[in-house]
N, C-alpha and C positions, 0 to 999 in steps of 0.2 A: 314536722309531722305531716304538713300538707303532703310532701313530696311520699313518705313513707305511704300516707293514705291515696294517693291515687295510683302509685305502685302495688296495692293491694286491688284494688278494682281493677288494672289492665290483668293481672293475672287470674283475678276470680271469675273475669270475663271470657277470658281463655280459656278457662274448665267448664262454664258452662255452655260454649258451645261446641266445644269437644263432646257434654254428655248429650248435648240437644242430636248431634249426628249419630253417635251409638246407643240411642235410644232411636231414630229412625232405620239403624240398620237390624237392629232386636224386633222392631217390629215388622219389617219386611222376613226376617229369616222365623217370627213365629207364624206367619202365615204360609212361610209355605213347612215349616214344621223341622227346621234344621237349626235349631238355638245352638249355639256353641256356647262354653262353659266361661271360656278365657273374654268374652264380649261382656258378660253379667258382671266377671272381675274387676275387666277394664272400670266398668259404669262404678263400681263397688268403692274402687281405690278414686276416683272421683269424686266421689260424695263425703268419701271419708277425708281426703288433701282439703277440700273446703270446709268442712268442718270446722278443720284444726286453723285452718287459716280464718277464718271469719272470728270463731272464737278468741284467736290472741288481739285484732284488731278491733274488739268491740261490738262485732255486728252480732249480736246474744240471739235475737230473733232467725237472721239465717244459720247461725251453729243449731240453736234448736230443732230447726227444720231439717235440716241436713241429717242431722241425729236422728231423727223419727225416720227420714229416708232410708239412712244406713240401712235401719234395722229391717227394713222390709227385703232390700239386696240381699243381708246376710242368709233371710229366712229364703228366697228365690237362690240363690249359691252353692246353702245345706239340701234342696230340694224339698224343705218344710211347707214350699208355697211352689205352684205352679204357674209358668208363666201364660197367662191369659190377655186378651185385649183389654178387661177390665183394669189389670195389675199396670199393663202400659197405661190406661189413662192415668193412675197416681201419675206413675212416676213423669209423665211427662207435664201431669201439671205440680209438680214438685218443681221441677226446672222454669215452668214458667214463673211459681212464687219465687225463683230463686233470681230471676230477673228484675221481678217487681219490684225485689227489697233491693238491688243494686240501685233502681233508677234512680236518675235528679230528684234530689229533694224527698226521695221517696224516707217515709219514715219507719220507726222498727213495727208497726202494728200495720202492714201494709197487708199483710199475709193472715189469717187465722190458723194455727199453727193448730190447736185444741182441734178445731174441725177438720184439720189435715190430718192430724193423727187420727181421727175418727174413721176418713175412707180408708185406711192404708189398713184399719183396726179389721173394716168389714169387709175388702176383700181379699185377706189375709185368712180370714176365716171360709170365705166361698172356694179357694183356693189350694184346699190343700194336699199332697202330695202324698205319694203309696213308697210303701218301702219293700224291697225286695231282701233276699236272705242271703247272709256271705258266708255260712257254716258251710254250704255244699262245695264251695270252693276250695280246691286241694292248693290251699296257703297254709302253712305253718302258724300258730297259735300265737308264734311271739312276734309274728309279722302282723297280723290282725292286731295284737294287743297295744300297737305302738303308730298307729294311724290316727289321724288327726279327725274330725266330725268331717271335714269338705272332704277327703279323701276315701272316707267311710262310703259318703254320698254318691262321687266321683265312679266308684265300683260298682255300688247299687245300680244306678242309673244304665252302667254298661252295660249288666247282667240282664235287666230289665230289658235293656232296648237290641241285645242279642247280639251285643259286640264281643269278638273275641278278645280276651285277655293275654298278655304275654308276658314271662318274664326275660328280663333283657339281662345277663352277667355282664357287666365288664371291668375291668381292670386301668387301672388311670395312678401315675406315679404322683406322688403326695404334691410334687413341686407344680404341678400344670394342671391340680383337680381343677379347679376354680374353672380355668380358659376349657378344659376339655368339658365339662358340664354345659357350660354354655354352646361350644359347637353342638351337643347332643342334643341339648334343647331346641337348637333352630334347623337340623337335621329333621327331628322327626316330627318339628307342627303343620308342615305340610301334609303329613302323610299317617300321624299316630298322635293321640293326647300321651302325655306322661303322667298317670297319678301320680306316686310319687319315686324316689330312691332311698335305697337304705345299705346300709356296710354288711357284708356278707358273715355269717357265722364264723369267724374259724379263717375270712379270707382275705390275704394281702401276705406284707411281709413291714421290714423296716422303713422300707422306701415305697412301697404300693399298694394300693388296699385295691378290695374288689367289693364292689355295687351291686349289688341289686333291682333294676327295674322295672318296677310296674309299669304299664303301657296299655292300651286299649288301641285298637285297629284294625278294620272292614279290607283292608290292603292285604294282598297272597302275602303269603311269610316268606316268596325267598324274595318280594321284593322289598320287603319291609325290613328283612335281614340288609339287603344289600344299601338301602335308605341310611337307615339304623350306623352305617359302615364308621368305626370313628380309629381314632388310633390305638393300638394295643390289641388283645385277644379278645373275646366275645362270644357268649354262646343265647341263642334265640330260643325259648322253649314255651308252648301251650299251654298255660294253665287250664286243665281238666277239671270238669266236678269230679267229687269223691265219689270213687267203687266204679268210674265209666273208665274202660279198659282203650287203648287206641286206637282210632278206627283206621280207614284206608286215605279217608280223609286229612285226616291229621300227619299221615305219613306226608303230606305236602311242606310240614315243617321242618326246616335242616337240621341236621346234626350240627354238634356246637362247631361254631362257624369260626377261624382263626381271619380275623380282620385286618388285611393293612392297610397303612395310611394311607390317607387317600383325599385331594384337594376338598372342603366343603360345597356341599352344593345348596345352589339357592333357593330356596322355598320357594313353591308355588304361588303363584299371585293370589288373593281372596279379594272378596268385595268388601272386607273391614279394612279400617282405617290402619296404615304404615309403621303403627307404635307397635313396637313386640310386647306381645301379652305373654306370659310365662303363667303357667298352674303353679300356685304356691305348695311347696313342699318345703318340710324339716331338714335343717343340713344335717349330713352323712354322720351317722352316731359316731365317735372316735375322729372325726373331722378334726375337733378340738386340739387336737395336740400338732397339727398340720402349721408347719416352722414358713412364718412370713414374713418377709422384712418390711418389719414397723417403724425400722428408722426413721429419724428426719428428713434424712438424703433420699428418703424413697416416697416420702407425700409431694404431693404436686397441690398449689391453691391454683390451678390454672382453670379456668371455667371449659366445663362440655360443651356450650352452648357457643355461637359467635353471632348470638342476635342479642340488639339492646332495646327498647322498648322509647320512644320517644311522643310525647306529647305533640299532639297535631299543631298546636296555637306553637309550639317553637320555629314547626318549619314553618308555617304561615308567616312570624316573624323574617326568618332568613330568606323568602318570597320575597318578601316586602322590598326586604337590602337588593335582592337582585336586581328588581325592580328599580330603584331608586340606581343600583350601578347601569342599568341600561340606558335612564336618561342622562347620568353623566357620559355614559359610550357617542352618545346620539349628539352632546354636546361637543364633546372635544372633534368630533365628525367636523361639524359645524364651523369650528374655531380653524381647524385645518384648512377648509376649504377658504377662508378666509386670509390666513397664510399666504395659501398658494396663488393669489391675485398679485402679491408681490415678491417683484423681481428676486430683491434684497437678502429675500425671507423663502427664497423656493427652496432650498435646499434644506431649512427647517423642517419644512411642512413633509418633504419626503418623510424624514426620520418620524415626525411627529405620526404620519400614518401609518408607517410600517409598524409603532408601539400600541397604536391603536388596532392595528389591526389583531397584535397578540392578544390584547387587552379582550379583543371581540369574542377569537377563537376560546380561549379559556373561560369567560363570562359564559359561552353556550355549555362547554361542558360542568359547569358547575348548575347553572337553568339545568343540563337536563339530570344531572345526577338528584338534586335536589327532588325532580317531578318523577323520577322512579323512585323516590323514598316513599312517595306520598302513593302509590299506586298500590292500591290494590285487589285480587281477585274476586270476582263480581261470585262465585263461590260461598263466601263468607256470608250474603245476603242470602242466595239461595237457599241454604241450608237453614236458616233460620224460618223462611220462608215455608221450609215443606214442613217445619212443625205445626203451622197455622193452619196451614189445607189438610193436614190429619184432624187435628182437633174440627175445623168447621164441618168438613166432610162428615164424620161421626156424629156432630148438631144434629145434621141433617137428614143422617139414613142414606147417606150418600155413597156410592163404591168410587175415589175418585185414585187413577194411578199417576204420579207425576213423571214425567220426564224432560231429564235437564240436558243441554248440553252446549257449552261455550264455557263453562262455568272457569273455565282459567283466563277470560278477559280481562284484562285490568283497568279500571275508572280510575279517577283521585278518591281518595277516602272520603271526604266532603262530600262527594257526589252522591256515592252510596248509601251514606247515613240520611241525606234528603230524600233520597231513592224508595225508602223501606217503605213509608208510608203511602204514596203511588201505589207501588208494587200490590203492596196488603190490601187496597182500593178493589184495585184490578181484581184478583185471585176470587177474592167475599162475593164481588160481582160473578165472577163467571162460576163459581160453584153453588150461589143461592137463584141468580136469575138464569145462566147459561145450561149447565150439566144437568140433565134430568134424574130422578129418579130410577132407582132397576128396572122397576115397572115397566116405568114409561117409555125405558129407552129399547127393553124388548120388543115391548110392543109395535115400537119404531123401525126395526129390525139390525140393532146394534147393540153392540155386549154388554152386557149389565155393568162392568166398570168405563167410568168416562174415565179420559184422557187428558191432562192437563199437561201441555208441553211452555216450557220456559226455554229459549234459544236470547244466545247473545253469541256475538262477533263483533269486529273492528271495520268499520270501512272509511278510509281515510283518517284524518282528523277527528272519526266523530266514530261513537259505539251505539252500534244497534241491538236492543232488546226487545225479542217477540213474546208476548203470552196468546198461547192459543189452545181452546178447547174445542172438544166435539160433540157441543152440545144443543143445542136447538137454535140457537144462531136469531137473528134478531127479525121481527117483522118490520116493511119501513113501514107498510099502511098503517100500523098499532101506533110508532113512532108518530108518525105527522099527526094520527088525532088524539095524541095523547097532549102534544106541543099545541094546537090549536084550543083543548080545553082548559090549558095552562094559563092563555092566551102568549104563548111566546111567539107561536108567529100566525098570521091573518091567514084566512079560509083563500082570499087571492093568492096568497104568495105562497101555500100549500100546493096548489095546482100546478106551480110550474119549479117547484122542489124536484131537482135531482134525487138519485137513489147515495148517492154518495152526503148530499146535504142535508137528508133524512137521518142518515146514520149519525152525523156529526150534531144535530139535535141534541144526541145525550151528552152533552159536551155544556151545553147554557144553564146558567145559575135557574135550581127548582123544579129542571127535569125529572119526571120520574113516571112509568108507568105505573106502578102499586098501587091497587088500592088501598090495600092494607101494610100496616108498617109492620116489620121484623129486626128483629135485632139486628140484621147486616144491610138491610137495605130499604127503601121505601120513602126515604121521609126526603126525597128529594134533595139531597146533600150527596156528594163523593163525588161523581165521574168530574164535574166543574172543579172542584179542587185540586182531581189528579191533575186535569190540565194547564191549571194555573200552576200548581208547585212546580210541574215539568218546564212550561214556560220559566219559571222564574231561576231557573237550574243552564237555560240557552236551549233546549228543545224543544222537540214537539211530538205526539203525540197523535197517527193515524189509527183508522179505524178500518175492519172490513169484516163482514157478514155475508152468511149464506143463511136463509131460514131453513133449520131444519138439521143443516150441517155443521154450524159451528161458528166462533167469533175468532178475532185475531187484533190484537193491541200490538202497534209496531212505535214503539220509542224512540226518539234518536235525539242523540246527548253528545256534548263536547265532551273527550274523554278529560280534561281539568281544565277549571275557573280560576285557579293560581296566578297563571302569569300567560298570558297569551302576544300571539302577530294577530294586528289588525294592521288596514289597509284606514291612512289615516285620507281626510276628504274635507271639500270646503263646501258650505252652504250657505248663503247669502252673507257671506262675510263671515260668517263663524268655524269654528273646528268640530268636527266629530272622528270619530271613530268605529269602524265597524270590522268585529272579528273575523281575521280572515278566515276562519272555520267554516265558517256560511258564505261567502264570497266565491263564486266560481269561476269568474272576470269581470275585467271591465271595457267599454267598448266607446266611443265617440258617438254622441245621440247623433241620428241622421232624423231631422225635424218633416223630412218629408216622407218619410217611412210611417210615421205617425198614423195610427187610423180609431175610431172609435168603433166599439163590438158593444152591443147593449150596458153602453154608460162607460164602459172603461176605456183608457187611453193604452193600445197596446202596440207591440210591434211584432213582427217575425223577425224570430232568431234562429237560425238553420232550418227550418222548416215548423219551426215551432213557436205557440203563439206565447208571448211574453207579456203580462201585465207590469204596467207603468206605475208609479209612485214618485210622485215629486214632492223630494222633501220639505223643500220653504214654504211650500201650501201645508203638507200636513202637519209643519210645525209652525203656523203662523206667524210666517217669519218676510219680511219685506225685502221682494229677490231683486236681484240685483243684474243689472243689464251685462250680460256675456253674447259673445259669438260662440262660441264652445261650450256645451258640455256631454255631459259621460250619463254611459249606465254602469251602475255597478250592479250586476247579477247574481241576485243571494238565492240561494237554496239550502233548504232545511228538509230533509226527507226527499219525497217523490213533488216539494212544492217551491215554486221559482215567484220571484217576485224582480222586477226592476228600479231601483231607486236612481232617479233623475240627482246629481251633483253638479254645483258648479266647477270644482276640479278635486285634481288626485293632488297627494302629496308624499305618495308614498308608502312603504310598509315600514313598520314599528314594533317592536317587544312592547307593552305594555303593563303594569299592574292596575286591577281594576276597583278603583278604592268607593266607599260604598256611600251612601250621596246621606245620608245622615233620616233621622226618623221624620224627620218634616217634608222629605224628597223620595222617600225612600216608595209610595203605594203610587207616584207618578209615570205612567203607562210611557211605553215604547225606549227608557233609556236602562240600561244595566248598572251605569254608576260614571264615576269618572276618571280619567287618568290625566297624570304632569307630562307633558311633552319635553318638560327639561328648557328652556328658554323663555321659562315665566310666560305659556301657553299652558290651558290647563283646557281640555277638551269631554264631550259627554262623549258614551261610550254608549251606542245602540244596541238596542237589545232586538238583533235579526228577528230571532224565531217569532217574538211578542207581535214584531212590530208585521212580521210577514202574514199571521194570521188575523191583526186585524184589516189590513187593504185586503186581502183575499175573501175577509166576509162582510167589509162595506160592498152595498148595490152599486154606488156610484160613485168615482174617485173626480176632483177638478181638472179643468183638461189643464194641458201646457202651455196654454194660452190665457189661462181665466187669472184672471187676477185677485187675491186673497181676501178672504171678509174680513 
């Protein structure tokens, strides 16, 4: 049942954020006033699949919700309710209880279901919708009499909003109705809605029948005819009101049109989502007697679908094994090399490494088949993400527009799911402190809606995400005396604060300009947590401001924590390991290049100044006499640090196993990894360790000897 119950969550997860994005798309298309019908459906049959599925699985409280949901869709579909910004907050805070009640541990009274149906009750009633009249419409009596409530609607609506009407004849052999409906359908959602279809009085034969279609579309008739184009005969005709004679206008419409076959063409692209929505309509009266073969020899149990759904903690498992097979690879390396010292044995050791070496090649391709499973589109966050900035922005009286665009990068899943809370950090921030009010921002001489842009890309090994607004952009002088009243840093060391070290203040535990607290911000809590979670993920987390003009949060992240190459290194007798992700090279220290710049020990590297770090000092570690060592040059963003080693030992695939709860809040390591020869080495944690020697004042020189 476990198995059966978390196979219910991956899917119920899946329709809610299917409804979270066609509820974001519903709300962009009622502002600018082009609702389409097949979008409300989509959400409709959404609400209603969870329903049915929550219900057989137990979860009574989100069937209930869901239920109370339904019925407001149904009433927004009939046209009984109009769709308003009010009507989108239900429903988008429907999906957010429909989250609540999924979460860990979350229990069935998570949600008030009574007080849910209460808003959906009142503005259902604020809501409601005008009816227009189908009697003036020259449709036949038994055609009216045999329409469904949403099709009733469907026409109203079109009459109302001064769409032409059409009816579509055509003719389709009993054997190919089915496949030819369907061409017609995706023929004319580019270009025409279909209310419905229905069987002709009087028309067809033994083998054919003829249709009927109702139709609505703003498109010229001969091109809607030539759209409309399907196999068989066809004729395109005007539905008139009654006693209006034809005008010169209407002579635009063809005479009945003999159609031949003709390859299908592709519907036009829209800005809704990829799943074909279909207008529900009643199958073809006298359809019923249409000969199918229902044989056995003609079902298929083969699945539509060729995607399967797997538990992150398995691949994680099968990480693990790769892992452990790469220090067996690293071993039999080893044992070769040993081989091949003797004579006796050389011709072993050939064969031994040419098996190793297969061993190698196939071992990457399953590493990386493995790390493309786990990958996926930074998308999935977004989207969830711009339900928050609707909802807060609205808090606030805010106009804020998002725009996304990378949104097909792909992270490890793991990354993403640590990611959200960051992200949600960031966004609260820059829409409650950053984006002004209309007012304010006219005032400013800038357009009443701020701009919220989210950008992500890939650059190298590692993926960059930008958040940036344009909205008032940060003052440092407010910064430095807000940190000095805090007492986070002295009235001296205020004076000779950079504008970049001003900015990076809001980054320390208890920062906070507010005087007054808000539900998203003030109490001196968030930005120091985003920068720790980030840290704790292998990045890091830059900052940049213009007063006036706007902020900018620039991320940068391993694209996966799974299984990585680092560049393995010795330090006073010990093993470490640092990922090669943050590694840019390594170089032989020249001790007389050596110079001290206010307290640090740095050198020039191409032209550029490079801060030093030695690690047996910063790891209190008693170094050990060498004529030789190395820098190894780590960079994490736009920020470089050099870490002094006594030597290289190479690169490594590693897995990075987690140093247990008593080790685990201990600063500068990421955990540890088996070298495979009963070595077992800490595994440094770059970004951590990069931002603290870049905000210690004074680092020990290469000379001083350790406290």
């Amino acid at each position: 049942m476990s198995d059966v119950h978390d196979e219910f969550l991956a899917e119920a997860q899946e329709i809610i954020e299917a409804l979270s994005r066609d509820l974001l798309f519903l709300d962009q298309a009622q502002k600018e006033g082009n609702v389409q019908p097949d979008l409300i459906n989509e959400v409709f049959r959404g609400v209603h699949t969870l329903k049915g599925i929550a219900g057989m699985f137990g979860f009574q409280t989100l069937s209930a919700m869901a239920h109370t949901l339904e019925d407001l869709l149904d009433d927004l579909r009939l046209g009984r309710v109009q769709l308003s910004q009010e009507v989108l907050d239900v429903l988008f805070e429907g999906v957010e209880g429909f989250q609540r009640l999924l979460g860990e541990g979350a229990d069935q009274e998570a949600v008030d279901v009574k007080d849910f149906a209460q808003s959906i009750e009142r503005v259902s009633k604020k809501s409601g919708g005008g009816r227009a009249t189908l009697e003036e419409l020259d449709l036949d009596e038994s055609v009216l009499a045999v329409l469904t409530e949403y099709e009733e609607h469907r026409l109203r609506t079109n009459v109302t909003q001064g769409t032409p009407l059409y009816r579509l004849r055509v003719r389709f052999s009993l054997t190919t109705i089915d496949s030819n409906l369907e061409e017609l359908k995706e023929r004319a959602k580019s270009i025409a809605e279909i209310i419905t279809y229905l069987p002709s009085v009087g028309g067809g034969d033994g083998d054919e029948i003829d249709l009927d279609v109702l139709l609505a579309s703003s498109a010229p008739a001969n091109e809607l005819g030539e759209v409309l184009a399907a196999g068989g005969e066809a004729e395109l005709e005007l539905i008139r009101r009654k006693g209006v004679r034809k005008t010169s206008h209407e002579a635009l419409v063809p005479p009945p049109i003999p159609i031949e076959s003709e390859p299908p063409r592709r519907p036009t692209p829209t800005s809704r989502p990829p799943a074909p929505v279909h207008t529900p309509a009643p199958p073809p009266k006298g359809a019923a007697g249409v000969p199918r073969d229902m044989s056995a020899d003609a079902l298929s149990l083969r699945s539509v679908a060729n995607t399967v759904r797997v538990d992150i903690r398995k691949l994680d498992h099968l990480m693990n094994v790769v892992g452990e097979l790469a220090i067996v690879r690293s071993a039999v390396a080893r044992i070769t090399e040993r081989i091949r010292s003797r004579d006796d044995l050389r011709q072993l050791a050939i064969e031994l490494h040419r098996v190793n070496r297969g061993f190698e090649r196939h071992l990457e391709e399953l590493q990386d088949g493995i790390l493309d499973v786990r990958m996926v589109p930074l998308g999935q966050l977004f989207d969830k993400l711009a339900r928050i900035i609707r909802q807060v922005a609205r808090e606030h009286d805010k106009e804020v527009r998002l725009l996304v665009t990378g949104a097909e990068t792909e992270v490890d899943k793991l990354i993403v799911e640590e990611l959200s809370d960051p992200l949600m950090h960031l966004i609260r921030n820059a829409i409650d402190h950053g984006i002004e009010s209309p007012k304010v921002r006219e005032l400013a001489g800038k357009g009443s809606e701020g701009i919220l842009s989210l950008n992500a890309y890939q650059k190298g090994n590692h993926v960059v995400l930008e958040i940036e607004d344009d909205g008032a952009g940060m003052n440092e002088e407010m910064l430095v005396q807000a940190a000095i009243r805090k007492g986070i840093i002295s009235r001296d060391a205020a004076e000779e604060i950079t504008s970049q070290d001003a900015l990076e203040l809001i980054f320390m535990p208890g920062f906070s300009t507010r005087s007054a607290i808000t539900d998203l911000s003030g109490r001196g809590v968030g930005m120091d947590v985003v920068k720790t979670n980030i840290n704790r993920l292998g990045g890091v987390v830059d900052v940049w401001s213009d007063h006036g003009s706007g902020t900018k949060f620039t991320i940068t992240l391993p694209v996966t924590l799974a299984i990585i190459s680092a560049l393995l290194v010795r330090v006073a007798g010990r093993d470490f390991a640092i990922p090669i992700t943050s590694v840019q090279e390594a170089i032989l220290l020249d001790r007389t290049a050596v110079r001290t710049v206010e307290g640090r020990e740095v050198i020039s590297l191409r032209g550029a100044t490079l801060p030093l770090c030695r690690l047996d000092h910063l790891f209190r570690l008693l170094p050990v006499q060498s004529d030789r060592r190395f820098v190894v040059v780590c960079a994490v963003g736009q920020r470089r640090v050099g870490f002094v080693v006594d030597g290289l030992d190479g690169q490594q695939d590693i897995v990075i196993k987690a140093l247990g709860k008593s080790l685990r809040d201990v600063r500068g390591f990421a955990g540890a990894t088996d070298l495979g020869d009963q070595r077992v080495a800490l595994v440094l944690d770059a970004p951590g360790l990069l931002e603290e020697v870049l905000r210690s004042q004074e680092l020990p020189s290469l000379g001083a000897e350790p406290s």
